[in-house]
C-alpha angles and dihedrals in degrees: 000000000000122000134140135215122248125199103244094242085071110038115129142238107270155137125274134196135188144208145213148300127185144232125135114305124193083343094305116129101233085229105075090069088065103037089045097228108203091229103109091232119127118280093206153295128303136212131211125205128305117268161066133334106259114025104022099243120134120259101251085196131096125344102291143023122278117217089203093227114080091280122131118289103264097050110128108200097196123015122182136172119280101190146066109270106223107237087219117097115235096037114233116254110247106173136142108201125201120178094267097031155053121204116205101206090184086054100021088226121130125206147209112255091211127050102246099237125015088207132083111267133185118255090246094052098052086046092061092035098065100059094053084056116119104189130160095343099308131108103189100078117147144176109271132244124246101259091047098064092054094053086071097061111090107230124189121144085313127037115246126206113251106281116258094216083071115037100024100193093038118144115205088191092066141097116215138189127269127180095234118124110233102216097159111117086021088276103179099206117020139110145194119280115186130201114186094318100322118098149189140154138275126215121234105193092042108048131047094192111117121212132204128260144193130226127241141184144189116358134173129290119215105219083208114114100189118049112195130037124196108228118179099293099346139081116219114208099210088196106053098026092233117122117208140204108267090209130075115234114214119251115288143140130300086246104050079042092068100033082055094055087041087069104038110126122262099037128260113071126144137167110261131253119248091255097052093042080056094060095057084071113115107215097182092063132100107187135057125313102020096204120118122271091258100076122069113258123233125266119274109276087018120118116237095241138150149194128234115186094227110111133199128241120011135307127311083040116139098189106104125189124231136182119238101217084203099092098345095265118158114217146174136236149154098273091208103052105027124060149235156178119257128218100174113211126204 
């Protein structure tokens, strides 16, 4: 991972993101997202990027974000990818660091070092909190959106923590806030909570714990309206660059899933990594899968399960992880004995 040091005094304009904190979230110990527990629970809450219901660009008004229907000021209703996803994988490390903040040059967000409060805050608090912040020079700070604070986790084959070189006081074991509205299973007051990658959601009206969170600015704005384009076989995403299978392969092992991209026509396909499987969540959707129109939907009976290629542990690990597009859960499982459904990338 490559990265360099600026003085404060010239640090850029820029993007941040931020990632994760733990606790126990809809009675799932934040920890098992990191030890890969082979028990097929959720390992924990996403957030998609930072912005405003319909075309997935940020609110440039007021100092938070607005859910449109009588919910608290911060809530952010759809959130997508605004910037061009790297092919590599893993994908290669592009960041300029001050003292106080971290610039993402791949996403143009810039991030707060330091978590913002070491304690344990309500959502509506840290909501309020971002935009008072005065940090390196900018005034317009603000809580991140779930697919933001994936983007930070480095994912190759295996997940890796959030590096310490960038966010110092990071914990990898925590859930933290983001301002995403969770909308999957017609939850009425709910939003995304995030733990390094992995994501889930967090109940309003039923838990008074409060988690961390982590302060973000700027990003980049797709000038693309419309976000995915059928081809053939194959669904362009005009945000991120990648194109998908249309098609939905059955459950199978890890092993038969990659074998099955292998030999999609034309070549290159691959199975996809756990953060770009992420972005393919439709936060905006209620019903199952929540994954947009343009992708075939499973068979009746059939879970709406898929692989990403990202695995737990260390080589020569077999637990993999997968997103269940029924409600957005990340969650872990023996790739050789278990199955899932397979969507191949490009």
């Amino acid at each position: 991972m490559r990265y360099r040091i600026l003085p404060s005094s010239i640090a850029k304009r820029a993007i941040v993101l931020g990632l994760v904190s733990s606790g126990v979230v809809g009675g799932t110990v934040g920890c098992r997202a990191i030890l890969g527990i082979d028990d097929g629970s959720p390992l924990g809450p996403t957030d998609d990027g930072g912005l405003d219901p319909g075309d997935g660009t940020r609110d440039a008004g007021g100092d938070a974000f607005s859910a449109g229907d009588g919910r608290a000021p911060g809530a952010v209703e759809r959130t997508e990818p605004q910037w061009p996803l790297p092919v590599s994988s893993p994908a290669p490390a592009n960041y300029e660091l001050t003292d106080d903040t971290v610039l993402d040059k791949t996403t143009g967000l810039m991030w707060q070092r330091r978590v913002a409060n070491q304690g344990r805050v309500a959502w509506e608090d840290a909501v309020r909190t971002c935009p008072k912040l005065r940090l390196g020079g900018y005034d317009d700070w603000r809580l991140p959106t779930r697919i933001e604070m994936i983007s930070i986790v480095d994912y190759g084959p295996e997940a890796e923590p959030i590096n310490p070189g960038l966010f110092p006081d990071n914990n990898n074991y925590q859930y933290q806030w983001t301002a995403s509205v969770y909308r999957a299973e017609r939850r009425r007051d709910a939003r995304w909570v995030a733990t390094n990658g992995a994501a889930w959601y967090r109940d309003l009206s039923q838990s008074s714990d409060g988690l961390p969170f982590r302060c973000v600015r700027a990003g980049k704005v797709s000038g693309s309206t419309r976000r995915f384009i059928v081809e053939g076989a194959t669904v362009k995403d005009a945000r991120t660059g990648l194109s998908w299978e249309q098609a939905l392969g059955a459950p199978q092992d890890i092993a038969s899933a990659r074998r099955r991209c292998e030999d999609l026509s034309p070549p290159g396909f691959r199975l996809p990594n756990l953060r770009e499987l992420q972005t393919l969540i439709d936060e905006a959707e209620t019903e199952n899968p929540i994954w947009d129109d343009a992708f075939a939907a499973p068979a009746a009976g059939v879970a709406p399960t898929l692989w990403s290629d990202t695995f737990r542990g260390k080589p020569p690990s077999t637990t993999y992880l997968y997103v269940d597009f029924k409600d957005g859960a990340t969650h872990n499982q023996n790739g050789e004995s278990q199955r899932a459904g397979v969507r191949c990338v490009r």
